[in-house]
N, C-alpha and C positions, 0 to 999 in steps of 0.2 A: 254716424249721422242717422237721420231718419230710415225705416225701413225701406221707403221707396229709393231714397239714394241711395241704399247701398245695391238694393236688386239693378239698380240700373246702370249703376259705377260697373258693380259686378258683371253686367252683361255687354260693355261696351269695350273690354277688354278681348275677350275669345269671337267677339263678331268682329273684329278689325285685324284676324291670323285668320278667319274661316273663309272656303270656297265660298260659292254664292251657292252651291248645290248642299252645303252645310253650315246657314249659316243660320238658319231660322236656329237648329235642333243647339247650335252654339251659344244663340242668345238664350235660349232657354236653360241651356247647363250654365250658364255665368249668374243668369239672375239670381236662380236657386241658389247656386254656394254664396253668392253674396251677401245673400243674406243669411245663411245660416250660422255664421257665428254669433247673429245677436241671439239667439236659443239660449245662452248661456245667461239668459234672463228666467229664465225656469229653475235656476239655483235659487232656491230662497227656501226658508224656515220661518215657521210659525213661533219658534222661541227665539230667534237671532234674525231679527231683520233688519239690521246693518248686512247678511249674507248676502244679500242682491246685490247690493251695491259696491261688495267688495271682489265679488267674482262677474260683475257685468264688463263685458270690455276686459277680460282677464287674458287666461291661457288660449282662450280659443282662438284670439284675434295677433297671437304673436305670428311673429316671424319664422318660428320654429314649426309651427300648430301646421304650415301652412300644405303643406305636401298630406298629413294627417288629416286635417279639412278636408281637401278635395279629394281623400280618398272616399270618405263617409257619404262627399256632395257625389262622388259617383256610383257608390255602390247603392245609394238610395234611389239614381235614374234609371242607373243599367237595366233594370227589370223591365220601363216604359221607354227605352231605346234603343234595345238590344238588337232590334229586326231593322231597325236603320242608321247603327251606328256602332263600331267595333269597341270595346271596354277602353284602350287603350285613350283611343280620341278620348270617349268622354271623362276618361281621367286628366285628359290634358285641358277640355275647355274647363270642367266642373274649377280644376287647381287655378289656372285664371283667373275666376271670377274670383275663387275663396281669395286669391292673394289681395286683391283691391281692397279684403274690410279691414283692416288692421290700420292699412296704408292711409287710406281714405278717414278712420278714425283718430288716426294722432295725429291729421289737419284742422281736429276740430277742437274748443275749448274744457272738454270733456275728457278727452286722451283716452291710450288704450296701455296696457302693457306689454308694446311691442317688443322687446328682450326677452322676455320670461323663455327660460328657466334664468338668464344670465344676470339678469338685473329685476328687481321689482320695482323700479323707478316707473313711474306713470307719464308716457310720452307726451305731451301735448304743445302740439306749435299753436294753438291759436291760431289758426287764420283763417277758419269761416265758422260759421255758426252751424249748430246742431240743424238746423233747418234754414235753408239757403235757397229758396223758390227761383231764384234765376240762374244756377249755379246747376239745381235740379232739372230744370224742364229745358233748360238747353239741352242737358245731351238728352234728356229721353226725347225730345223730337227727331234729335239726330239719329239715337237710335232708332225710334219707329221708322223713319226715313229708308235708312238701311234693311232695315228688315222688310221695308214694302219693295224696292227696287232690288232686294239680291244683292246690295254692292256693300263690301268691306268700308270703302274708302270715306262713309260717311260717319264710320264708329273712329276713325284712327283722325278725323276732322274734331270728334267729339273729344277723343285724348288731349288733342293740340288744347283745343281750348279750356279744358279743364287743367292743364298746366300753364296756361296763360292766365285763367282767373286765377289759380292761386298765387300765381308768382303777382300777380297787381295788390291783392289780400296783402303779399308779403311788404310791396313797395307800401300801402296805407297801414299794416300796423309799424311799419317805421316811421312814415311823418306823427300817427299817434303817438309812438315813444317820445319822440323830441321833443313834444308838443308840453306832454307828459314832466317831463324831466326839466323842460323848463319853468314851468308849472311848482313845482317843487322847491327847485333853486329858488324864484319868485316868493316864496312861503320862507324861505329859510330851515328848509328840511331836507336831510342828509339822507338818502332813502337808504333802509337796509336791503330792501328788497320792493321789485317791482314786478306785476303781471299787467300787460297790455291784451285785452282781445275783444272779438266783435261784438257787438250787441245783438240780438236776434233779428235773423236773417236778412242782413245787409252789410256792405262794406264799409256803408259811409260816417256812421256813429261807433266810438270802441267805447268802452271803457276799462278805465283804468284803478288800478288798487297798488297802493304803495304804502311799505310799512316804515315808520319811524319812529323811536324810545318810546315804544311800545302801543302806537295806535296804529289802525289799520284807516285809511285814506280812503275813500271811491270817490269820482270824477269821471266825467264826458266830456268826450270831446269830436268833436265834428270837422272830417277831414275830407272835405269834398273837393270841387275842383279849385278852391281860392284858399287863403290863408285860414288856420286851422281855428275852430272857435270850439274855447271851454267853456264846459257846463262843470262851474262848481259846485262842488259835493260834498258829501257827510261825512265823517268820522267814528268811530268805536273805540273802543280800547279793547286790544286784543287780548284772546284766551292765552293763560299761562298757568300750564296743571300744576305747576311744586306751589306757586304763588296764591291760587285762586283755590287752590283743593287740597290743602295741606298735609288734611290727617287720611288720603284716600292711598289706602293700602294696596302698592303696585301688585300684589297678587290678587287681586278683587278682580272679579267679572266688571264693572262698572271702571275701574281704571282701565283695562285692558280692553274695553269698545271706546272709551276715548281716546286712546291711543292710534285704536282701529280707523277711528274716524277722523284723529288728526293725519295720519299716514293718506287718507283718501281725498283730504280738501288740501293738502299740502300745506296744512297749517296755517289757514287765513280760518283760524275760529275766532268765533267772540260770544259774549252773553247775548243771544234776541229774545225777547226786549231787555234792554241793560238790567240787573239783577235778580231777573227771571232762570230759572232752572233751566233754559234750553237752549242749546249750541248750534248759531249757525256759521253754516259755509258760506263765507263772504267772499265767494268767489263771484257768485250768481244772484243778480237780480232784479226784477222787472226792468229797471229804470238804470241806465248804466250811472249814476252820479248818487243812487241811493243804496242806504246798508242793508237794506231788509232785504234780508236771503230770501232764496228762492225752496231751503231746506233745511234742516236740521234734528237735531237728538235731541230728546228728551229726557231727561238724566234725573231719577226717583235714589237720592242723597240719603234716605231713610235706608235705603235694602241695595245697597255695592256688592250683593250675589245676583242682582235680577240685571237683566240685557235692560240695554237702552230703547229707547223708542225711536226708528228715523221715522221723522213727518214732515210732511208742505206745509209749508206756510198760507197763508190765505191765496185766495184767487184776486188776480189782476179785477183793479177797476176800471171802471169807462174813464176816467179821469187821468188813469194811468197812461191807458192808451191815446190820449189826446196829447198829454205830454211829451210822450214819446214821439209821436208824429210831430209835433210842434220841432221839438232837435232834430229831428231829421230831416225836415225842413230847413230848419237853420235860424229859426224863429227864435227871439227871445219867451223867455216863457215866465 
């Protein structure tokens, strides 16, 4: 998630084990390593900038990393709390906080590679949005709360509900699937495959993408407190490297970043704009019911020795954002 969330995810874990005479120096070793896995945003290269995004959310946010993290989150404190805090402790809040980002990031539509070394599979449950303001500012109240009165009991209040929003996340991306799925059957299309997740930061609009003999589907749909209402969506026809790229020589630099890049969108590529040189990831996009990604490669078909290009797509309109609220609302649009 966002950096705030994860300093704060991170900090509400070792302030709900800490005395109230150590509970400030707790919240402050939990923020710190909670956030310090996203650092691994400083991997990047000037000739390969697919590298960010293939090592963001990488090793540092596994399950293994995790004892490793919080070594690094406490040797980097011990210096400024040495005279009030033994190594040990803040080996133990700093490991706390580190364990939250990994956890906290494969609940979100982004994933992390929580297995590594075990598996390179890219974990992601989908069940909240990169940015989730009510999700976020619950617990940092809670936590501020705790850290002004000394009491644990208001961090382990912020746990509960932090596993109660997600488990609700988890109950609305399931009436989404249904919704979804029936959605499809209605169409007359046999899904090969299906991702359901939230639209930006809220529970109540997902969208959905489902692939069938060879298009890739987006839909919204709106799952509030009444019967579930779709918002029909656009279609593409998906990327297909032996099909679409024929004579592109698997030992070429340019084969082998689209590879890079089909490995990292899980294979929801397509041409944007349709026979345009550039691939996006239709995983993401302003508008859960539309195809225009939120990102993509740029792919220079002249020179399969030079790196590809990842770019953004344009910036949201006001028009966008009117729509969107209009489905969130529940508004015909």
């Amino acid at each position: 998630m966002d950096p705030l969330s994860q300093g704060v995810v991170g900090a509400t874990l070792p302030q709900s084990m800490a005395s109230s005479r150590e509970i400030r120096i707790a919240t402050l070793c939990g923020w710190i390593a909670g956030m310090l896995a996203d650092l691994d945003i400083l991997i990047r290269s000037h000739q390969d900038s697919l590298l960010s995004i293939q090592y963001h959310r990488h090793f540092t946010h596994s399950l293994s990393f995790i004892p490793v993290g919080g070594l690094i989150a406490a040797l980097f404190l011990w210096p400024l709390l040495r005279k009030r805090l033994g190594f040990a402790k803040t080996y133990l809040y700093a490991t706390l906080g580190y364990a939250t980002a990994g956890l906290l990031d494969a609940c979100t539509n982004y994933g992390t590679h929580l297995l590594w070394p075990f598996s390179d599979v890219r974990t992601s449950w989908n069940l909240i949005s990169i940015i989730d303001p009510v999700f976020t500012f619950t617990i940092l109240t809670l936590v501020i709360v705790g850290l002004v009165k000394k009491r644990p009991r208001y961090a382990r209040i912020a746990l509960v509900f932090a596993l109660c929003y997600l488990s609700f996340s988890a109950f609305q991306k399931h009436r989404a699937t249904a919704a979804l799925k029936e959605l499809a059957a209605g169409r007359n299309h046999e899904m090969t495959r299906l991702l359901v997740k939230p639209s930006f930061a809220n529970l109540i609009l997902w969208r959905g993408i489902y692939e069938t003999n060879g298009m890739i589907h987006a839909d919204g749909v709106h799952v509030g407190l009444g019967v579930p209402k779709i918002y029909p969506g656009e279609s593409i026809a998906k990327f297909q490297l032996k099909r679409d790229l024929p004579d592109l020589v698997p030992s070429s630099t340019l084969y082998q970043d689209i590879k890079r890049f089909e490995l990292f969108s899980d294979d929801y590529l397509a041409f944007y704009p349709p026979g345009s040189t550039m691939l996006g990831d239709m995983r993401y996009a302003y508008l859960p019911q539309k195809i225009q990604p939120l990102w993509g490669i740029k792919m220079d078909l002249q020179q399969p020795e030079a790196h590809v290009l990842f770019e953004n797509y344009r910036q949201i309109k006001s028009r966008d954002w009117s729509r969107f609220w209009q489905m969130l609302r529940r508004n015909e649009l």
